[in-house]
C-alpha positions as a LaTeX table, in Angstrom:
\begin{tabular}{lrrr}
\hline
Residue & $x$ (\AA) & $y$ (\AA) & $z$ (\AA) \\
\hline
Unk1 & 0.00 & 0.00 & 0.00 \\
Unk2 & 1.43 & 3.42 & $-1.06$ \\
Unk3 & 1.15 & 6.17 & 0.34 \\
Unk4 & 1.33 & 9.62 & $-0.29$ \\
Unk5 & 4.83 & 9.82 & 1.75 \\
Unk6 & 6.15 & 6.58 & $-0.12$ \\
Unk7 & 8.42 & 6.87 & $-3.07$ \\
Unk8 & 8.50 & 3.72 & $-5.30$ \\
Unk9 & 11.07 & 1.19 & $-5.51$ \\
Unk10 & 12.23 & 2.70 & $-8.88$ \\
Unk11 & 12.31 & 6.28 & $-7.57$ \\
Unk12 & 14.34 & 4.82 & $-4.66$ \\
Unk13 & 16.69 & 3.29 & $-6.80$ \\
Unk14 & 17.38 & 5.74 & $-9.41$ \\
Unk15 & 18.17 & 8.15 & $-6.42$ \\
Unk16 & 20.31 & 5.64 & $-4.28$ \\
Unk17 & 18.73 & 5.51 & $-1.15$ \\
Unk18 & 20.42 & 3.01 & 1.14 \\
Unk19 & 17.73 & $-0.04$ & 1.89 \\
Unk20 & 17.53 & 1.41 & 5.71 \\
Unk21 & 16.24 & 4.85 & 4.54 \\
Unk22 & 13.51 & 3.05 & 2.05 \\
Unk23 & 10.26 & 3.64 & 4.79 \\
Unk24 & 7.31 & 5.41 & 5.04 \\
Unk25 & 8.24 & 8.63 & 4.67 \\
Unk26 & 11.09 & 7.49 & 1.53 \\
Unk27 & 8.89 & 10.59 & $-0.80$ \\
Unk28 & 10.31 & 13.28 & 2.07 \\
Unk29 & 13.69 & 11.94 & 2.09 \\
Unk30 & 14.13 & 12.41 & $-1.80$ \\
Unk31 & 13.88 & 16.37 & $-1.95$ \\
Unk32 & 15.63 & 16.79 & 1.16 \\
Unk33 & 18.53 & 14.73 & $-0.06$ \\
Unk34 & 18.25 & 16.87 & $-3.07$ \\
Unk35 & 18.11 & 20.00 & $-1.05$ \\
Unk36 & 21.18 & 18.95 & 0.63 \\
Unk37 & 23.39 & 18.43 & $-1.88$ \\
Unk38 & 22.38 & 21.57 & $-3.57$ \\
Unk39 & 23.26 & 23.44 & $-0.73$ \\
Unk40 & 26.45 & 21.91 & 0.23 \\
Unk41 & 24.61 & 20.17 & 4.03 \\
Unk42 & 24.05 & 23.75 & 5.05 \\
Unk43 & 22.30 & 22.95 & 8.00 \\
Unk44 & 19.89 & 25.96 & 7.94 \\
Unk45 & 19.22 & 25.85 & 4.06 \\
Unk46 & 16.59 & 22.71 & 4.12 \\
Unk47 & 14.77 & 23.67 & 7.21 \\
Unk48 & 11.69 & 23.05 & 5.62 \\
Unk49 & 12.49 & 19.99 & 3.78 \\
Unk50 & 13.64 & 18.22 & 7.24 \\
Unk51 & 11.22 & 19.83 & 9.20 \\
Unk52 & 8.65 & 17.68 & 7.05 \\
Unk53 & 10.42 & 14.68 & 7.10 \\
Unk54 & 11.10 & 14.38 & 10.69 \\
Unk55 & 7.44 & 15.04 & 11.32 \\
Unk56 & 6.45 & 12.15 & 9.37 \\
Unk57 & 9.20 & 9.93 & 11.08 \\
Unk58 & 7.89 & 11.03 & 14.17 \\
Unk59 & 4.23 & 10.51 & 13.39 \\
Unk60 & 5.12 & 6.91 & 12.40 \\
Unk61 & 6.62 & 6.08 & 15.22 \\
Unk62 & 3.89 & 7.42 & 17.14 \\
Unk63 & 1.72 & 5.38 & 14.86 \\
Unk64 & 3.84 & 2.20 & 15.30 \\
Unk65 & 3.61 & 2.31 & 18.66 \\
Unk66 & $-0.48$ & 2.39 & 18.61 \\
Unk67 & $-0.23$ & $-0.86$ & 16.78 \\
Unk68 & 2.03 & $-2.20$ & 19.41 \\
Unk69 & 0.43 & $-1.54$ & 22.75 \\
Unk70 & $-3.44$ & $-2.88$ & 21.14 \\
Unk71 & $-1.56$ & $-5.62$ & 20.29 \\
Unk72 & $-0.31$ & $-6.21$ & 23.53 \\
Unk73 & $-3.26$ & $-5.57$ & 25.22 \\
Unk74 & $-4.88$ & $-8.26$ & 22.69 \\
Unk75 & $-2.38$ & $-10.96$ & 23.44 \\
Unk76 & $-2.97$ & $-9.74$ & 27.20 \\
Unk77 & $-6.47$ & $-10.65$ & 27.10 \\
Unk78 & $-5.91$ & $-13.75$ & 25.38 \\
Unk79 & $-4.06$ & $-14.59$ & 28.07 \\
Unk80 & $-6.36$ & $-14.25$ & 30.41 \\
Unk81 & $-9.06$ & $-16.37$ & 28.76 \\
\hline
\end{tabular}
């Protein structure tokens, strides 16, 4: 399922992302890598650009986490039966 934050496997490839870097939020990383090497890593140049990425990092992880505590609480109650 793709997402709006989710690059394809093509777009991935032709831009060398590493495997690790290929989640969720893969769309973000592309112009921010882009941004970056435009601006020689300037850390204040692509504020924007990893502003938005590290916001949807963030909100996956938040998201991930959801899915892990009702699924502990599921096996919890299982447990109990």
């Amino acid at each position: 399922m793709a997402s709006s934050t989710t690059a394809s496997q093509e777009e991935l490839k032709a831009n060398k992302v590493p495997l690790a870097w290929r989640d969720q939020c893969s769309a973000l990383l592309l112009p921010l890598n882009v941004c970056r090497k435009d601006k020689y890593y300037l850390p204040w140049e692509c504020e924007n650009e990893r502003h938005a990425y590290e916001k949807c990092q963030y909100e996956d992880y938040l998201r991930r986490m959801k899915v892990l505590s009702k699924q502990k609480l599921r096996e919890a109650q299982v447990a109990q039966e």
